[in-house]
N, C-alpha and C positions, 0 to 999 in steps of 0.2 A: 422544436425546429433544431434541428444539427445546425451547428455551426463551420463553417468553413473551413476547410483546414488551410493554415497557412507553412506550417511545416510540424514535420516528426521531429520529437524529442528522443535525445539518448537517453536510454531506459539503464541505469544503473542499479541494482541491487545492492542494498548493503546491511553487512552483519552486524548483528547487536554491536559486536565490536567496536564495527567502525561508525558509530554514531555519538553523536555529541549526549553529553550524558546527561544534559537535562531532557533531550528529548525521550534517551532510554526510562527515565521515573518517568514522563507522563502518560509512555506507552505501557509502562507495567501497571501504572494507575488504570488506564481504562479498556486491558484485554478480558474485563468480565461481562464486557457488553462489546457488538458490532459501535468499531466507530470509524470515522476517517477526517484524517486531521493534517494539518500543513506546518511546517516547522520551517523559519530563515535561517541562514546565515549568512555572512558579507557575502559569500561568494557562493554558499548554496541551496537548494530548495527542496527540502523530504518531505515525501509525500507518503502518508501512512495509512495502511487501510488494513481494519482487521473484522472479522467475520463473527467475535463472540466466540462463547465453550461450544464444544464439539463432540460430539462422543465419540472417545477411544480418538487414535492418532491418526497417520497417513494423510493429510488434506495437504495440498498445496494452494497455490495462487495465483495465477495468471495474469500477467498485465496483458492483457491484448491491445491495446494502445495507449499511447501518450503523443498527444501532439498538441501544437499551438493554434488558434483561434486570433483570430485578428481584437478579441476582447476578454479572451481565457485562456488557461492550462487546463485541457479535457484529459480525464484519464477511467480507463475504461477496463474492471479488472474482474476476476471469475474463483470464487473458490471452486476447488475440484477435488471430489469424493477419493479416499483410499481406493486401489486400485482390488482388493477384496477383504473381504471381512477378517479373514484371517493377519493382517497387515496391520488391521487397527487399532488391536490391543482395548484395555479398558477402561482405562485412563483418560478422564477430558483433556482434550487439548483447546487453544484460545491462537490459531490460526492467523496470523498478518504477514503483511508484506510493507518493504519500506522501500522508496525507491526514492535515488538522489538525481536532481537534475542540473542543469545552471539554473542562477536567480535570475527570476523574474518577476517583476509588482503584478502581474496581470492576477486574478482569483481563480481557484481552480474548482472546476467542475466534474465533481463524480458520477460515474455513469455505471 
């Protein structure tokens, strides 16, 4: 059953850089498997989702939504294939996406 929306979230990307660097080891701890994981801070909320090795490069990630539930944070995202073969080289890649929000206590639900 979908839950209700109650509003859209601002969907923030952020680079290795800009992430707090305990969350950076736990995500290089577990980019050899699909995982998705939630990380606080006083004031924010990253939301990690990664797809696992990948053959050869090119994949991106899609957040297709993020929004609030009157008893969740839904978030709803799509890896997507190199755009052709020749793009994606031969080298495994381990594909994520990190998205930062405002905090909120509610749990968040992957879709």
């Amino acid at each position: 059953k979908k839950e209700e929306k109650v509003r859209d979230l601002t969907i923030t990307p952020v680079s290795d850089s800009g992430l707090p660097q305990e969350l950076q080891t736990l995500i290089k701890q577990k980019t050899s498997a699909p995982f998705k994981m939630t990380y606080t801070t006083d004031e924010n909320l990253y939301i990690a989702v990664g797809y696992g090795p990948q053959e050869g490069g090119g994949y991106s990630i899609c957040v297709n939504e993020l929004y609030l539930t009157e008893n969740a944070i839904v978030i709803d995202t799509e890896l997507k294939g190199p755009e052709s073969a020749e793009e994606s080289g031969t080298e495994k890649s381990y594909p994520y996406v990190v998205v930062q929000t405002e905090y909120l206590e509610q749990p968040v639900i992957f879709q």
